[in-house]
C-alpha positions as CSV (number, residue, x, y, z in Angstrom):
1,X,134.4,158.5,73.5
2,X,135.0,156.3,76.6
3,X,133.8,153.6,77.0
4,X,132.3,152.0,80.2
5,X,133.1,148.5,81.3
6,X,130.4,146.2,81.9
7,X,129.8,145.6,85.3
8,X,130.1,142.4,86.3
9,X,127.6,140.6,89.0
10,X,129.3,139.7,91.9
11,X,129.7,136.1,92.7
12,X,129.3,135.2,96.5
13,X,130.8,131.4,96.6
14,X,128.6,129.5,99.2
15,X,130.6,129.0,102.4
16,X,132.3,125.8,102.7
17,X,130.5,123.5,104.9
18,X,132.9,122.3,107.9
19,X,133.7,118.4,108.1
20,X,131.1,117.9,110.7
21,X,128.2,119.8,108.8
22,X,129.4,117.6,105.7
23,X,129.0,114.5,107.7
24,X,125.4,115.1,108.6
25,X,124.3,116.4,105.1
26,X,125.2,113.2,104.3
27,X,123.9,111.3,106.5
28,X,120.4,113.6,106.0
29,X,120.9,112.8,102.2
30,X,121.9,108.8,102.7
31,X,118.7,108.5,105.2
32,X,116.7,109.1,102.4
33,X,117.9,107.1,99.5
34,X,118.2,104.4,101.8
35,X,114.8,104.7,103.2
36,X,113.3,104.9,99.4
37,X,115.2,102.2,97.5
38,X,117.0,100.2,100.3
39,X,120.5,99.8,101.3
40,X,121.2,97.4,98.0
41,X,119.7,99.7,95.3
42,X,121.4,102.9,96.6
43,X,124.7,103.7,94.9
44,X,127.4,105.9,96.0
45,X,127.2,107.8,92.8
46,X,123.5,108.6,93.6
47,X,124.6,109.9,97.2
48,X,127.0,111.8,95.8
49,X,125.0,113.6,93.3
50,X,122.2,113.8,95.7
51,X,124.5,115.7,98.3
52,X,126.6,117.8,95.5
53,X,130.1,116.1,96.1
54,X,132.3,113.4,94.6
55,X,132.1,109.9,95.4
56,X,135.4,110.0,97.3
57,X,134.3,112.5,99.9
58,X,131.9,109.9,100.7
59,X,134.6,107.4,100.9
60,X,136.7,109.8,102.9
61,X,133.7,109.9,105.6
62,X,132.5,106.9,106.3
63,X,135.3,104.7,104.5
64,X,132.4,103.1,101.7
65,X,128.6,102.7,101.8
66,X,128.2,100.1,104.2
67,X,130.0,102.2,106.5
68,X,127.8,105.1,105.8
69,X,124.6,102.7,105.9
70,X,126.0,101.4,109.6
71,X,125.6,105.0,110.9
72,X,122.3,105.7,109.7
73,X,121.1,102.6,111.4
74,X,123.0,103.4,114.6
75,X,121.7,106.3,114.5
76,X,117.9,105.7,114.1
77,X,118.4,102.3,116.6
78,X,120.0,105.0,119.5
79,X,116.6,107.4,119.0
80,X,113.9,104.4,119.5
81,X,115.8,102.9,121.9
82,X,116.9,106.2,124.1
83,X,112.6,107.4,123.3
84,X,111.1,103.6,124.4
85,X,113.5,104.0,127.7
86,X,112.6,107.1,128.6
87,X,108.8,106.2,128.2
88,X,109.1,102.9,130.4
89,X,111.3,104.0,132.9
90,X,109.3,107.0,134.1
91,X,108.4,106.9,137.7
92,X,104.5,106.8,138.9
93,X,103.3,104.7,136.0
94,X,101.6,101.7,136.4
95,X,101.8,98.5,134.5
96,X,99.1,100.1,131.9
97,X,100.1,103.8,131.6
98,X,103.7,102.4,131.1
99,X,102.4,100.1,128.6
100,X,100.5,103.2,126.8
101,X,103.5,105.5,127.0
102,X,105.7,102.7,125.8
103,X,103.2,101.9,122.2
104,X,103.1,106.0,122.0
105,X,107.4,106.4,122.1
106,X,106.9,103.7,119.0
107,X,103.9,105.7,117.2
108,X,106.2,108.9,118.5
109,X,109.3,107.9,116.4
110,X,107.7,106.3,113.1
111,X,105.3,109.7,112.9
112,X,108.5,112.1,113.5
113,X,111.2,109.9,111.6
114,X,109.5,107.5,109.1
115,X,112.9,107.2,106.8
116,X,114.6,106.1,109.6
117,X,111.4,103.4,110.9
118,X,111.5,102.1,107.0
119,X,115.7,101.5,107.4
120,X,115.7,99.6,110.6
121,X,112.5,97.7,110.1
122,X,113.0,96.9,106.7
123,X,115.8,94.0,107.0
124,X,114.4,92.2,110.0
125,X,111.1,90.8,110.4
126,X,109.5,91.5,113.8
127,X,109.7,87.2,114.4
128,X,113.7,87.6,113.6
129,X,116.0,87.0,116.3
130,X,118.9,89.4,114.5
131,X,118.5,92.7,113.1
132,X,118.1,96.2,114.7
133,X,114.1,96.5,114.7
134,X,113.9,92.7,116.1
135,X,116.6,93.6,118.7
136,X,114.7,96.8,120.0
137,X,111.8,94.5,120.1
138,X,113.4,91.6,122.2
139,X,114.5,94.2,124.8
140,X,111.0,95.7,125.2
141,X,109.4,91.7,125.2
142,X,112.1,91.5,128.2
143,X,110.7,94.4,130.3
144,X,107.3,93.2,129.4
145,X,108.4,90.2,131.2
146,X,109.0,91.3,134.0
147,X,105.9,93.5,134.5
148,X,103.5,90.7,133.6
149,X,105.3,88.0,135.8
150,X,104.3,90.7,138.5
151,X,101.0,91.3,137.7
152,X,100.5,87.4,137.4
153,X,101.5,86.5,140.5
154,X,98.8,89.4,142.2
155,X,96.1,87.6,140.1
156,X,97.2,84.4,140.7
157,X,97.9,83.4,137.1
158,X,100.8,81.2,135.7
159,X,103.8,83.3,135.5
160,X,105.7,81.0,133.7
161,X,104.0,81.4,130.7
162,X,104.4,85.7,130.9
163,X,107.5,85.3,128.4
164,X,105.1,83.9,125.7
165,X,102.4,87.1,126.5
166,X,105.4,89.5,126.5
167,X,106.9,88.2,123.1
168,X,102.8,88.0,121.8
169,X,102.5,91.9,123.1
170,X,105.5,93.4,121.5
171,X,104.9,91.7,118.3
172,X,101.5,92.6,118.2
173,X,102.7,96.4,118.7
174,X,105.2,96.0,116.3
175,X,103.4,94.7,113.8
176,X,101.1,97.3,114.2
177,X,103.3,99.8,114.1
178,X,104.8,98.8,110.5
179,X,101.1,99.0,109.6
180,X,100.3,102.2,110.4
181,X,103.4,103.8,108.9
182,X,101.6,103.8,105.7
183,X,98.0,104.7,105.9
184,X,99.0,107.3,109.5
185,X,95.4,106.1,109.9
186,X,93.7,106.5,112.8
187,X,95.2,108.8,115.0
188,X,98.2,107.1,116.7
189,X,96.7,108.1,120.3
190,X,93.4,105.8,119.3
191,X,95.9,103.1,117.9
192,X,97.9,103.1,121.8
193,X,94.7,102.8,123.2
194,X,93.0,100.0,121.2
195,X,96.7,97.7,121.4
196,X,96.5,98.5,125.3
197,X,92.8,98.1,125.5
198,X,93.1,94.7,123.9
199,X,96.5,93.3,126.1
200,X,94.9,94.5,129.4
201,X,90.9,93.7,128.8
202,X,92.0,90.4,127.1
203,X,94.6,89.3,129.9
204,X,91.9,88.8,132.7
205,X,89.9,86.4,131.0
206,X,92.5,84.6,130.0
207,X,92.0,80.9,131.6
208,X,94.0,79.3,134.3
209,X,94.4,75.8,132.2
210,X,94.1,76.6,128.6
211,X,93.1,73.4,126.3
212,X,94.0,73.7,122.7
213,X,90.4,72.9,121.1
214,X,90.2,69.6,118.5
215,X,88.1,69.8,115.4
216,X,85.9,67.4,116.7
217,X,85.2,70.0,119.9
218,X,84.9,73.2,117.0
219,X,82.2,70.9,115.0
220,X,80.3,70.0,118.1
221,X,80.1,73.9,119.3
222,X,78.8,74.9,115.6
223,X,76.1,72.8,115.9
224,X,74.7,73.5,118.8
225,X,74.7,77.2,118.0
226,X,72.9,76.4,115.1
């Protein structure tokens, strides 16, 4: 009696990925861990394993994980940046719809790519003057600048004082912003329209001479409202 060989399931090895794909799966994979437990509790072990390779194809890459961290970040800073231009540079806006479409390209990015918000705003506070989120920051509190000099002059207002209203703008937005990352609550067209209802409805009554007030001036007021 013959016997009949087993058959044998054919194994299909999964195609090799090319260098480039590799890159980006690890960069995917990196944005991620970096994004959950910071740059400083991520190992290169734990992006290896995460991405199914051995530490020194990491190493090969990107040269070691600060390297692989500094493309991640360049990354992320290039795709606010290139969104926040786009939105204040496009022609036929005034001073408020830019403003609007400016706080939306934010809202935009952090609802589309929150691992990458939570890498470049983690390490800089929005009142740092280094770091990527604080440098994407100062060069919006620039253009701001330069739009509420202009609309200063046309009301007659002090424009030397617009950098101190462009700097309180952004980091009101950007504050703001870091906020609603967390809760997505509300909808980020409502949040654009209260942060732009607030800079433009708050701007006009804003007084020529402002005089800090002294206690003695807060205790006189409380009394006669009471």
């Amino acid at each position: 009696m013959t016997s009949t060989p087993t058959s044998q399931p054919s194994k299909h090895p999964r195609p090799r990925m090319t260098s480039g794909q590799r890159r980006e799966q690890l960069i995917t994979v990196a944005r991620r861990l970096f994004a959950g437990n910071g740059v400083a509790g991520t190992s290169v072990q734990e992006i290896a394993a995460s991405a199914g390779v051995s530490k020194p194809v990491i190493y090969e890459h990107f040269g070691s994980k600060d390297g692989l961290y500094a493309v991640v970040v360049d990354r992320e800073v290039r795709l606010l940046q290139d969104s926040l231009n786009a939105a204040m540079t496009r022609p036929g806006q005034g001073p408020r719809r830019t403003l609007e479409s400016a706080v939306l390209a934010l809202l935009d990015y952090i609802d589309d790519r929150p691992d990458g918000f939570r890498i470049i705003s983690r390490d800089s506070s929005v009142g740092s003057t280094t770091g990527s989120y604080a440098s994407i920051l100062s060069d919006v509190a620039s253009w701001a600048e330069g739009i509420l000099a202009d609309d200063f002059n046309r009301h007659g207002f002090n424009a030397s004082f617009s950098s101190i209203y462009a700097q309180a703008l952004t980091g009101m937005v950007g504050m703001a912003g870091q906020a609603w990352i967390d809760t997505r609550e509300p909808a980020k067209e409502v949040v654009a329209a209260l942060l732009v209802d607030l800079a433009f409805n708050g701007l006009p009554r804003e007084s020529d001479s402002p005089q800090f007030t002294t206690p003695s001036e807060c205790e006189d007021n409380q009394s006669s409202s009471s």
